[in-house]
SERO-4910 file (N, C-alpha, C, O; in steps of 0.05 Angstrom, whole numbers):
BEGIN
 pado doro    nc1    nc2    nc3   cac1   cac2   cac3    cc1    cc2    cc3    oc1    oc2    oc3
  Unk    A   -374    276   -243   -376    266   -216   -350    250   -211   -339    238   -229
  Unk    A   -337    251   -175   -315    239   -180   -319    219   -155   -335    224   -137
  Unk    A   -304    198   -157   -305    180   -133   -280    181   -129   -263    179   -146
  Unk    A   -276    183   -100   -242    178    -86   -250    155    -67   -266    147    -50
  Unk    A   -223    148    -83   -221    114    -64   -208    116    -47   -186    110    -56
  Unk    A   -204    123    -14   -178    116      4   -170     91     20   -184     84     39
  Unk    A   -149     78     13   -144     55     28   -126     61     52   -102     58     48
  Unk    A   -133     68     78   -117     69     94   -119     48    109   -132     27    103
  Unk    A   -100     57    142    -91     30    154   -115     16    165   -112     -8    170
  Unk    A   -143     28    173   -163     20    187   -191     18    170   -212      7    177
  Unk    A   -187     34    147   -209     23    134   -206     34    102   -184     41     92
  Unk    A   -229     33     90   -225     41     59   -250     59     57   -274     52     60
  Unk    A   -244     76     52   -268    100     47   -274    113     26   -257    128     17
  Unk    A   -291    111     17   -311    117    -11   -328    146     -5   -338    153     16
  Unk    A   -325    160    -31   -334    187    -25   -343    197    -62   -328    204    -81
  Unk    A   -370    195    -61   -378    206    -88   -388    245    -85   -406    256    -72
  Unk    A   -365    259   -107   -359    287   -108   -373    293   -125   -373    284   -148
  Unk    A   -389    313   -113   -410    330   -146   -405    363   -138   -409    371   -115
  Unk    A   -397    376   -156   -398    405   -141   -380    408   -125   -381    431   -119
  Unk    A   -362    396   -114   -341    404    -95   -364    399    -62   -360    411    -40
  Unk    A   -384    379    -66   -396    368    -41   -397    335    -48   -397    322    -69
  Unk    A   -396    328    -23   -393    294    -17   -424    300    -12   -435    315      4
  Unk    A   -435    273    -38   -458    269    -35   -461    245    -34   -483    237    -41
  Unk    A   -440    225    -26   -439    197    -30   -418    193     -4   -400    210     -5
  Unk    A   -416    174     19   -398    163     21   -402    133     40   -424    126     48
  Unk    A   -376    119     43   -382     98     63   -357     90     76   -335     90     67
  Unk    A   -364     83     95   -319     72    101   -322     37    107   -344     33    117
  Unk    A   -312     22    106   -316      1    108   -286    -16    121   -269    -15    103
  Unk    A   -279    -28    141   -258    -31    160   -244    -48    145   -252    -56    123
  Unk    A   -224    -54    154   -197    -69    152   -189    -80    179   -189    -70    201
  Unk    A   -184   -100    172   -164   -119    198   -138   -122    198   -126   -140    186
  Unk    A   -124    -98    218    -95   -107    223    -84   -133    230   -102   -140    245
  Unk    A    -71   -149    230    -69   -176    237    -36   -167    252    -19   -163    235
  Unk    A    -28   -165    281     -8   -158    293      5   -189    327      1   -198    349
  Unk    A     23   -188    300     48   -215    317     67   -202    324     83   -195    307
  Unk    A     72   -195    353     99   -172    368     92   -157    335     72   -152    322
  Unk    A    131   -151    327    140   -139    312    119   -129    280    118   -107    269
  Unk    A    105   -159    271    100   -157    252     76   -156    246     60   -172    256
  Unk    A     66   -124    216     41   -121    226     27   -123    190     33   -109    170
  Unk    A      6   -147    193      4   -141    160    -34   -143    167    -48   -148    186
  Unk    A    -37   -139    143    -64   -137    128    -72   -159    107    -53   -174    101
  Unk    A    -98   -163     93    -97   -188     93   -103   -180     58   -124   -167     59
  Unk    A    -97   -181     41   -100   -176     13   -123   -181      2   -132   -162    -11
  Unk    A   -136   -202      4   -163   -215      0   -181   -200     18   -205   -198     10
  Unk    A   -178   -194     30   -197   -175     52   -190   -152     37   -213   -144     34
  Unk    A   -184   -144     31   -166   -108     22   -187   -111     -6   -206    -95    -10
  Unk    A   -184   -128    -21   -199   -128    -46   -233   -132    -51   -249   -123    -67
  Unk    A   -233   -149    -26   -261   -150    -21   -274   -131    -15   -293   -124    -28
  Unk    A   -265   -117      6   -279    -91      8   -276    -66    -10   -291    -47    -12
  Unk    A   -257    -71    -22   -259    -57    -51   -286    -60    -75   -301    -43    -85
  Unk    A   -286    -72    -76   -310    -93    -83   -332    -83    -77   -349    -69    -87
  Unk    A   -330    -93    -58   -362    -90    -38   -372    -55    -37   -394    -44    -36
  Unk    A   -341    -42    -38   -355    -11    -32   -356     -4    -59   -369     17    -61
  Unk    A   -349    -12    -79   -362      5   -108   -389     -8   -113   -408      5   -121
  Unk    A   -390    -37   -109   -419    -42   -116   -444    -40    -94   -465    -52    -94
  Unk    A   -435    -20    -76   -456    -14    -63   -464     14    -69   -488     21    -66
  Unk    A   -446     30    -78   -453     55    -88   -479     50   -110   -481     34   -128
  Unk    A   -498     72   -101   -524     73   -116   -518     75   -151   -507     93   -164
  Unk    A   -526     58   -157   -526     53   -199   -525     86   -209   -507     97   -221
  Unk    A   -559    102   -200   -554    121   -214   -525    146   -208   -518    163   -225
  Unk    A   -511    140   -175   -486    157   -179   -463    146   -203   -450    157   -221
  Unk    A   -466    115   -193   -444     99   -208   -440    108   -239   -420    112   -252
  Unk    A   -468    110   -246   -472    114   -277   -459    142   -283   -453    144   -307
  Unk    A   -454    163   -271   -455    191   -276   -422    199   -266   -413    221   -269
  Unk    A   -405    176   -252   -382    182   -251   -356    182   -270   -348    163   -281
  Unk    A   -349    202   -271   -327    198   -297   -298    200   -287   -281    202   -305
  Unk    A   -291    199   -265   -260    207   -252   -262    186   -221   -278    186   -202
  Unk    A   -240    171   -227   -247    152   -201   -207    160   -187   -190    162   -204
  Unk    A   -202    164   -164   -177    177   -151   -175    157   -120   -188    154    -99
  Unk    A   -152    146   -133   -143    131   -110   -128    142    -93   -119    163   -103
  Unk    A   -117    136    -60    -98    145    -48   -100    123    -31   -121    112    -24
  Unk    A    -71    116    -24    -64     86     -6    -48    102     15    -36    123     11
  Unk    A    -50     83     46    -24     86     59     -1     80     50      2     58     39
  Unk    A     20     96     51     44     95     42     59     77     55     47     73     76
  Unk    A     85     60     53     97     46     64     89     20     73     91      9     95
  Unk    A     74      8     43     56    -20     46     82    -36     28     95    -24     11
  Unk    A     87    -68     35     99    -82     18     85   -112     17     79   -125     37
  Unk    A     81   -121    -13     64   -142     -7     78   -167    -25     75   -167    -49
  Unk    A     94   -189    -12    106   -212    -23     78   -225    -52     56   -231    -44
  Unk    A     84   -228    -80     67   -246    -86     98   -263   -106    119   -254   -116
  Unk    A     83   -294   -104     95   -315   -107     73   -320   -124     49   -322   -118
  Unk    A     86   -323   -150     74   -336   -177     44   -311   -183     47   -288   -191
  Unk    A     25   -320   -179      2   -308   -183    -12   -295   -151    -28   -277   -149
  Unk    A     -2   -312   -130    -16   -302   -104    -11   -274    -90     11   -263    -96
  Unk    A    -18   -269    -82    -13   -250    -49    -35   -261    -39    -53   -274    -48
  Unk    A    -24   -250     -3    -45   -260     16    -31   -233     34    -43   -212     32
  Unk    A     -9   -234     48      3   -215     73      8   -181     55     23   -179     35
  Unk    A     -1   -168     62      7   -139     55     25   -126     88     11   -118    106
  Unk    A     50   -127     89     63   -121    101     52    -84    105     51    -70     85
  Unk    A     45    -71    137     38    -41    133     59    -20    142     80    -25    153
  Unk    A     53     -7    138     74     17    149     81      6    177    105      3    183
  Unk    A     62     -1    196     74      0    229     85    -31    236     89    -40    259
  Unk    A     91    -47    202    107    -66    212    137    -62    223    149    -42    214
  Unk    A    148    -75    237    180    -59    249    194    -78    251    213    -77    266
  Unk    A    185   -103    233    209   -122    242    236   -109    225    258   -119    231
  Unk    A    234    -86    203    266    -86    196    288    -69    214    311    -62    209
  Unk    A    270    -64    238    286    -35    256    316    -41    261    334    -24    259
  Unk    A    319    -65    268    347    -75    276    362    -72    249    383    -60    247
  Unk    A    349    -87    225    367    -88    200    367    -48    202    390    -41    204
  Unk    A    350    -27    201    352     -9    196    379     11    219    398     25    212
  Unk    A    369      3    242    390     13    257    424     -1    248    444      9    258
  Unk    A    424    -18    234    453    -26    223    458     -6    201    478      8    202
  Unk    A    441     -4    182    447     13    160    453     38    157    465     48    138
  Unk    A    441     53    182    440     80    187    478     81    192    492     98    183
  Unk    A    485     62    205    523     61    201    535     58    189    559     53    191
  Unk    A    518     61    165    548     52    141    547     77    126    533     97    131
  Unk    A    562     72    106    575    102     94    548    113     64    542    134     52
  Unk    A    539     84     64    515     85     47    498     98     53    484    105     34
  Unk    A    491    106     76    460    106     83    457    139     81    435    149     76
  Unk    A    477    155     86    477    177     82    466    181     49    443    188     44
  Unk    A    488    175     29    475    172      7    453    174     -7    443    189    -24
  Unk    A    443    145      9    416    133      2    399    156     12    385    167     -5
  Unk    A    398    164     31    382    199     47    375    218     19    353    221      7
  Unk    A    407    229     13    403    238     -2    395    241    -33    389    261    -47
  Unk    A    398    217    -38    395    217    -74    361    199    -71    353    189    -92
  Unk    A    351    197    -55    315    181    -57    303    203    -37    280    210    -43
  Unk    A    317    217    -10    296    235      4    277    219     25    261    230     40
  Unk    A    280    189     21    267    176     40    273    171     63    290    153     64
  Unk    A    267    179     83    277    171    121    284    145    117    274    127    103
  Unk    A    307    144    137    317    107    138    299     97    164    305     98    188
  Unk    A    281     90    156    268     71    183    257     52    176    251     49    152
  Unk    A    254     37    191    233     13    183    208     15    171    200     -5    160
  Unk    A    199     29    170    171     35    149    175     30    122    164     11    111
  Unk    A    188     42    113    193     43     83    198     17     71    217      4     80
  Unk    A    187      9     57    192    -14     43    222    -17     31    229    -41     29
  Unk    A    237     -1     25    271     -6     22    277    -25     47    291    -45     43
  Unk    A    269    -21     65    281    -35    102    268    -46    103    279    -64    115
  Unk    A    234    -58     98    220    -86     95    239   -105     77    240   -129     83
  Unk    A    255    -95     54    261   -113     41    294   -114     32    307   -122     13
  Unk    A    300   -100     59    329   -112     58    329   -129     93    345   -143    104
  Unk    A    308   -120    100    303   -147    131    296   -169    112    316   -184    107
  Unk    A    275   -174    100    268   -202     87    297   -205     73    311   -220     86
  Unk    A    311   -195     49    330   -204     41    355   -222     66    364   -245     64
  Unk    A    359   -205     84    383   -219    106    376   -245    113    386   -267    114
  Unk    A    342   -229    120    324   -263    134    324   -284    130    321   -304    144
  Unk    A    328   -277     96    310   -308     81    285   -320     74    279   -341     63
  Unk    A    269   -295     85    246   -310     90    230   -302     55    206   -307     56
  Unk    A    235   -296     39    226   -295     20    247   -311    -14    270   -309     -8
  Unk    A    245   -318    -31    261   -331    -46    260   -307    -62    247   -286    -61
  Unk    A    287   -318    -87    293   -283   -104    272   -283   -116    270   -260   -123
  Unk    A    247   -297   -127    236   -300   -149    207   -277   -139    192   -268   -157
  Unk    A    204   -273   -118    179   -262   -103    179   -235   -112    197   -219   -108
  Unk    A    159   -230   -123    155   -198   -139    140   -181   -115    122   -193   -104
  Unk    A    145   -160   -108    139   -141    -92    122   -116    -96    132    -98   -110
  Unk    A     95   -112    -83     75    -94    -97     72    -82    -68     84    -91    -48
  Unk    A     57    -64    -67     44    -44    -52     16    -41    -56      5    -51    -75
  Unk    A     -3    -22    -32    -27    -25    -31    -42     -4    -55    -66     -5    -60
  Unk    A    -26     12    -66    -32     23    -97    -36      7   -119    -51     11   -138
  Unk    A    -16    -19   -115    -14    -33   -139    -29    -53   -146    -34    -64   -168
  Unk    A    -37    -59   -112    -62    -83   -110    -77    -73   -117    -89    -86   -134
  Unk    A    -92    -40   -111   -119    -32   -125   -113    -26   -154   -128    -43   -164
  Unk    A   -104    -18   -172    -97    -17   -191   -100    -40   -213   -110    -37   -235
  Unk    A    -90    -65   -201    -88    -91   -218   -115   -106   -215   -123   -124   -230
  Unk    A   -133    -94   -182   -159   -105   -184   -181    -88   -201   -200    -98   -213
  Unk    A   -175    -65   -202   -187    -46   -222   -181    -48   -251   -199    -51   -268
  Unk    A   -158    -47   -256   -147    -41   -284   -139    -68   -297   -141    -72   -321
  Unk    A   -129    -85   -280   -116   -121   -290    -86   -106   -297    -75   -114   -318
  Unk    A    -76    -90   -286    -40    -79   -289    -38    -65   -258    -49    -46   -246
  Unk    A    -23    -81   -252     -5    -77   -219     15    -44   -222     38    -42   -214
  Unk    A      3    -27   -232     14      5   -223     21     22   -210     15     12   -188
  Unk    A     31     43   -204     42     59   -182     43     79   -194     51     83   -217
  Unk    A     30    103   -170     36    130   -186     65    145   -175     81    132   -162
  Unk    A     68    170   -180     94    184   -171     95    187   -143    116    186   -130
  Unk    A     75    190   -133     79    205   -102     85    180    -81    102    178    -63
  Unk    A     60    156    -94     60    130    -79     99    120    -87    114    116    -68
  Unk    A    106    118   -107    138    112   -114    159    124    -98    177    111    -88
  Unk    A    157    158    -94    168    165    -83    173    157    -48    188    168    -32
  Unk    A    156    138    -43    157    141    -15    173    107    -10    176     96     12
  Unk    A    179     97    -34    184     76    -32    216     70    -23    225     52     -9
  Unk    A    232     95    -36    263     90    -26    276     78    -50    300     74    -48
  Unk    A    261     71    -77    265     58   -100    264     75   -116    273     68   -137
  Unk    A    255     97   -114    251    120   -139    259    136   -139    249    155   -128
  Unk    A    288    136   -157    301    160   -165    301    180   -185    318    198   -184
***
């Protein structure tokens, strides 16, 4: 039996697979939190309902699952300072558009295209975090995760990333 976890931008959806039929599922919402430009999600909320939707799944499916498959929205970046997170920055944040529309002019950015394959726009966490770098608004010491890595380290206790989720990051060569 398999359970797929999806964390997208509006909710998190649970789906228990037997036979190649969904005989299990539930979706349970998410709150965008949107200031003009900037659009995040709330981490503690993200986990909770993580939470809440495995232990609502019925014991006897729970007991009989042996393959659990995550998939996150892509283009999540999430500031944690020492042990915390709270803001998961999402894909339709755009405060780096201006830093991005600068970059697209330099002799780099061609480059950068080609040797990662990632679009230069503000989505991508490369341009979340060369806006926060110009900004300031973060110190060097702030370790940077994604919405794969948050489920992972609440599941597993190790902050992970797989290939496909990496590739979209603009960091993985």
């Amino acid at each position: 039996m398999f359970l797929g976890i999806d964390i997208g931008t509006t909710a998190i959806k649970f789906g228990v697979i037997e036979d190649r039929k969904i005989i299990y599922s539930q979706s349970l919402p998410i709150k965008t939190h949107s200031h003009g430009l900037k659009q995040t999600q709330s981490a503690t909320q993200i986990s909770s309902q993580l939470i809440s939707g495995v232990t609502t799944i019925p014991a006897q499916l729970k007991a009989a699952i042996t393959v659990i498959g995550f998939s996150t929205a892509m283009h999540s970046l999430m500031p944690v300072a020492g042990e915390t997170a709270e803001e998961i920055y999402i894909w339709s944040d755009n405060q780096a558009s201006q830093t991005m529309t600068a970059f697209r002019q330099t002799d780099l950015a061609a480059t950068f295209y080609e040797e990662t394959g990632t679009p230069i726009h503000a989505m991508s966490p490369f341009a979340k975090l060369a806006y926060f770098q110009t900004s300031g608004s973060y110190s060097k010491e702030t370790k940077w995760f994604g919405l794969k890595e948050l489920a992972m380290a609440l599941f597993t206790g190790q902050a992970r990333i797989d290939y496909s989720t990496a590739s979209a990051t603009g960091f993985f060569l």
